[in-house]
C-alpha positions as CSV (number, residue, x, y, z in Angstrom):
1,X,-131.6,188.5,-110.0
2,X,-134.3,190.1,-107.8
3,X,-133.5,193.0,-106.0
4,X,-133.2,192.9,-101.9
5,X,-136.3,195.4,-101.9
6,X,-138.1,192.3,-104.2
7,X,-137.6,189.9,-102.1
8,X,-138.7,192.0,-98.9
9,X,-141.9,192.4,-100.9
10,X,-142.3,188.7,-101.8
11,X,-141.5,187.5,-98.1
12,X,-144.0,190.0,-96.6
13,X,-146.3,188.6,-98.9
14,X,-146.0,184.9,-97.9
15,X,-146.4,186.2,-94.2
16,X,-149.4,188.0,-94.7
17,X,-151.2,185.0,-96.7
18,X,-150.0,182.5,-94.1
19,X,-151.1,184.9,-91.5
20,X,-154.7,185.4,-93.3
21,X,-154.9,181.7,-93.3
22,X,-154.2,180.8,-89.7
23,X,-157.1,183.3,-89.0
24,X,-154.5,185.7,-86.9
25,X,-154.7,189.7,-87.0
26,X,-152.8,191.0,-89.8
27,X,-149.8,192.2,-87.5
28,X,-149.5,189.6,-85.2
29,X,-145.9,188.7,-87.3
30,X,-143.0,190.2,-87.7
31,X,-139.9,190.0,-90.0
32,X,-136.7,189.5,-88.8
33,X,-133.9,189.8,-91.5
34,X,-131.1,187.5,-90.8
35,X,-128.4,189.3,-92.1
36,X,-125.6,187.1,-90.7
37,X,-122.5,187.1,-93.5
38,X,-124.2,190.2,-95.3
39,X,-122.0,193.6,-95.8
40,X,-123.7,196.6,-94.4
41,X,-125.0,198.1,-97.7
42,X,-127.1,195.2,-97.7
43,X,-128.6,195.9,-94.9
44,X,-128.9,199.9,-96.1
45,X,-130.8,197.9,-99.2
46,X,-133.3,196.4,-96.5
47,X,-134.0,199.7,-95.0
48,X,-134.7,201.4,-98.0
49,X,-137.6,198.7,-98.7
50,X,-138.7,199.3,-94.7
51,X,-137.2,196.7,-93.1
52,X,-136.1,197.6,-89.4
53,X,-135.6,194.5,-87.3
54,X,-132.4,192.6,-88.3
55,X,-130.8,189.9,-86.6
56,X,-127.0,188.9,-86.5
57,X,-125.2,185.6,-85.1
58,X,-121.8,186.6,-85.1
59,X,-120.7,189.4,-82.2
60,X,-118.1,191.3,-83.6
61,X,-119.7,191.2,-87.4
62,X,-122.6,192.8,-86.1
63,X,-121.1,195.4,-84.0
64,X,-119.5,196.2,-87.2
65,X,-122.1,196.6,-88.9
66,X,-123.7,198.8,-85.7
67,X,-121.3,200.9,-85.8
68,X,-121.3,201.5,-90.1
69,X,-125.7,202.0,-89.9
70,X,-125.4,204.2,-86.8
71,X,-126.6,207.2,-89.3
72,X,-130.2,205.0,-89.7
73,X,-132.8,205.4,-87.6
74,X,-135.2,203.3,-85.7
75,X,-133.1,200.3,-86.6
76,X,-133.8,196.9,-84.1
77,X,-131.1,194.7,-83.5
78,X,-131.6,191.4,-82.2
79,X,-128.6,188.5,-81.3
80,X,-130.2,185.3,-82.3
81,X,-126.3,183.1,-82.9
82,X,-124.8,181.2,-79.4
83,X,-123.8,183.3,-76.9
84,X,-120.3,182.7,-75.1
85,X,-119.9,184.0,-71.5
86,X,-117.1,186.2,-71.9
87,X,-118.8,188.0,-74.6
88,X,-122.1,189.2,-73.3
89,X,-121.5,192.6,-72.3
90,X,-121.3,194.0,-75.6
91,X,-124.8,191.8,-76.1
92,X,-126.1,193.5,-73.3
93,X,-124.9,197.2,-74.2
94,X,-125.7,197.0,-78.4
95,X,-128.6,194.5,-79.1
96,X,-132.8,195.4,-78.2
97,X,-133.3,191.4,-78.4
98,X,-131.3,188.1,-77.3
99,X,-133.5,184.7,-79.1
100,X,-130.6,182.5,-77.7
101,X,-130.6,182.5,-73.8
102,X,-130.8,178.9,-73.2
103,X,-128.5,179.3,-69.5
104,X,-129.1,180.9,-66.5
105,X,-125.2,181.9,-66.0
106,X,-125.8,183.5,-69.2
107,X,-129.0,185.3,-68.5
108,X,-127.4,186.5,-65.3
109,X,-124.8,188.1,-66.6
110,X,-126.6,189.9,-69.5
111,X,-129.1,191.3,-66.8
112,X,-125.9,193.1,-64.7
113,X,-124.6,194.3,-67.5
114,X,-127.4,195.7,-69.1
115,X,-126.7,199.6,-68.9
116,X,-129.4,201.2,-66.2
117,X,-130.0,203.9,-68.9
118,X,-131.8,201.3,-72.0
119,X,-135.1,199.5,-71.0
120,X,-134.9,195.7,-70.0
121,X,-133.5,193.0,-72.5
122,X,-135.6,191.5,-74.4
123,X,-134.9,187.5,-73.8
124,X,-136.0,184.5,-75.6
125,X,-135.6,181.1,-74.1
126,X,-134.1,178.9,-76.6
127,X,-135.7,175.2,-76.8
128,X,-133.4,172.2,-78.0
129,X,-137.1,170.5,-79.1
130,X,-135.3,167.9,-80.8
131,X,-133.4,166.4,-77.9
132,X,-129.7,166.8,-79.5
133,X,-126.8,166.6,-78.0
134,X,-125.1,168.7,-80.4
135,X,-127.6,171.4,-80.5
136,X,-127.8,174.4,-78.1
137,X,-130.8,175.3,-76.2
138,X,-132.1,173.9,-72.9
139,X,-134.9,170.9,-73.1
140,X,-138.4,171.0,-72.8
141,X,-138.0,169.3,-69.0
142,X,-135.4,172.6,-67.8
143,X,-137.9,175.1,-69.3
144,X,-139.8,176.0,-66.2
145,X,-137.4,176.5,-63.8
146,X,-135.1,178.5,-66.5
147,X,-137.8,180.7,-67.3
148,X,-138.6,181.6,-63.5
149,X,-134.8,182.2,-62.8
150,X,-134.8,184.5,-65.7
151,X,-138.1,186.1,-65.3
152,X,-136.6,187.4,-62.1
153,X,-134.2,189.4,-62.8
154,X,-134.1,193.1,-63.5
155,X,-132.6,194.1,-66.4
156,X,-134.0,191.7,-68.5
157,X,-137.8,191.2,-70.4
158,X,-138.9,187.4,-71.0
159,X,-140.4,187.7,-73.7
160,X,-141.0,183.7,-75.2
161,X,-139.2,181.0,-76.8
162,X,-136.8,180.6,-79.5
163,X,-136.4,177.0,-81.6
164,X,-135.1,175.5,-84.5
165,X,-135.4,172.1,-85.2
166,X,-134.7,170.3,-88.0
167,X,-135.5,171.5,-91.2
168,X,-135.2,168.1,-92.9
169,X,-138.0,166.2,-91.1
170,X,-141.4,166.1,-93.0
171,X,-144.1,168.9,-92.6
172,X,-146.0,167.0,-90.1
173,X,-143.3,166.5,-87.7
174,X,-142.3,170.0,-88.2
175,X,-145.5,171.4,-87.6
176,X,-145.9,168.8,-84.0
177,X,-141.9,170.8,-83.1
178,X,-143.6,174.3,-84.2
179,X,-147.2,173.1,-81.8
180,X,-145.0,172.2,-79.2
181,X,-143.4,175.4,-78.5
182,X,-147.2,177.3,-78.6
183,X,-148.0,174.6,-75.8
184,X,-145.2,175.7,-74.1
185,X,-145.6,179.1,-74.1
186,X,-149.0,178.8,-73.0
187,X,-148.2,176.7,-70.2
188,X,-145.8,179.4,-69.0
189,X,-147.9,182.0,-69.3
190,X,-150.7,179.9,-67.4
191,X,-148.0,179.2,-64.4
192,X,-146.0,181.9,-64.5
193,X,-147.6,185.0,-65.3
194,X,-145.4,186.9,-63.2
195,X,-142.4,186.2,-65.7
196,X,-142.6,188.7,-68.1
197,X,-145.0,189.5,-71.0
198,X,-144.3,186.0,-72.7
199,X,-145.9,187.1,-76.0
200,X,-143.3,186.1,-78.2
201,X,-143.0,182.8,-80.1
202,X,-139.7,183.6,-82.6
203,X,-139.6,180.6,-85.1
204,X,-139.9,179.8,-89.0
205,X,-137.3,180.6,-91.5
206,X,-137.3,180.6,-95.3
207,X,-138.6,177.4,-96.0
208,X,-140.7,176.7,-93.3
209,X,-142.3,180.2,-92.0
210,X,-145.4,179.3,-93.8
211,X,-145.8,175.8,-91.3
212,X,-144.5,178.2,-88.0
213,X,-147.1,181.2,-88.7
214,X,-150.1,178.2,-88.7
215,X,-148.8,176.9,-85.3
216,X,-148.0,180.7,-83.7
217,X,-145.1,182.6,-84.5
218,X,-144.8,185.8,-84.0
219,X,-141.2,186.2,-85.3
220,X,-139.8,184.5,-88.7
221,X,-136.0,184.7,-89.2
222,X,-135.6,184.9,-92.7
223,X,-132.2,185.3,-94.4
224,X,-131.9,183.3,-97.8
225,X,-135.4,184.4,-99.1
226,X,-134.2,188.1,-98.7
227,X,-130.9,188.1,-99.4
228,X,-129.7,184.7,-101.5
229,X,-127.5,182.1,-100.6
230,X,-125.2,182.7,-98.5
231,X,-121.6,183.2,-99.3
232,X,-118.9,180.9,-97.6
233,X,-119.0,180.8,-94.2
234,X,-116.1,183.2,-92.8
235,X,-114.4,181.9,-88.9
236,X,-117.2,183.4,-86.4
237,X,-115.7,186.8,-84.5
């Protein structure tokens, strides 16, 4: 089996030929390691090799797993799973990133409770692009006015948009979802400049970062190509 530090390699690789071929600068993508499910000393593996960003779904896994890297350096942590309301304190105090703000109850509450000591949140807006009912994020139609009520408030940085559609439709559609977030980015930042830096499309995972990096991502969440399948899926925390 490859090693952890392999398939860092091999990843970065795909990035940086997807990114040559979309004509972007060579560090205008960044890997985020979704380490959801993973012990810690996979994570320490990831390190070694030079990965820094990694982001975790589950609250009280990752603050685990906070607590057992403190020793590490420069490490980013970003929540990228649902976020409940009663648990976003913790969020607020532990994490450098949120992808998953998709209510402005939510986004409120993370911005109190931000400690006045760390620098704004960094906030993604997540998109529901696929219209489900079953699906968190807010729809295309809510963006606007979600991303002024958030880009108002103090203790929090909007910094893009967040989607996932489905991975199962073919490339063409998938590439139209990936297109229709850079759209709506650019639309924000043409109305609402005054929002926050909205520099930040995070999008693309294993199988489709190549498709996500030709339409403007500038975060891929990649868990399976870095660490293998997953093992059984343990009652959230």
């Amino acid at each position: 089996m490859s090693s952890i530090a392999d398939n860092i390699g091999s990843v970065t690789r795909r990035i940086q030929k997807a990114t040559l071929a979309a004509g972007r600068a060579p560090d205008s993508v960044h890997l985020l390691a979704v380490s959801k499910t993973r012990p810690a000393e996979d994570l320490r593996a990831a390190y070694r090799a030079g990965q820094r960003a990694f982001g975790e779904n589950y609250l009280q896994e990752a603050l685990d797993k906070i607590d057992a890297l403190a020793d590490l350096p420069d490490l980013d942590w970003h929540f990228i799973g649902p976020i409940q309301s009663n648990k976003t304190r913790p969020i607020a105090e532990a994490f450098a990133w949120v992808h998953s703000v998709d209510r402005l109850k939510i986004a409120r509450r993370l911005s109190e409770q931000r400690p006045a000591d760390q620098p704004p949140l960094n906030v993604c807006l997540q998109v529901n692009i696929d219209n489900e009912d079953s699906k968190a994020g807010c729809r295309l139609a809510e963006l606007a006015e979600l991303a002024a009520g958030v880009g108002a408030l103090p203790g929090l940085s909007l910094r893009g948009l967040m989607v996932i559609p489905d991975p199962d439709q073919p490339e063409d559609q998938l590439r139209a979802r990936f297109r229709a977030m850079a759209d709506a980015l650019a639309e924000l930042r043409r109305t609402q400049p005054e929002a926050g830096p909205l520099d930040t499309l995070s999008m693309g995972m294993s199988g489709d970062l190549e498709a996500a990096i030709a339409e403007g991502a500038t975060w891929v969440r990649v868990g399976t190509a870095l660490f293998g399948a997953r093992p059984p899926k343990a009652p959230p925390r």
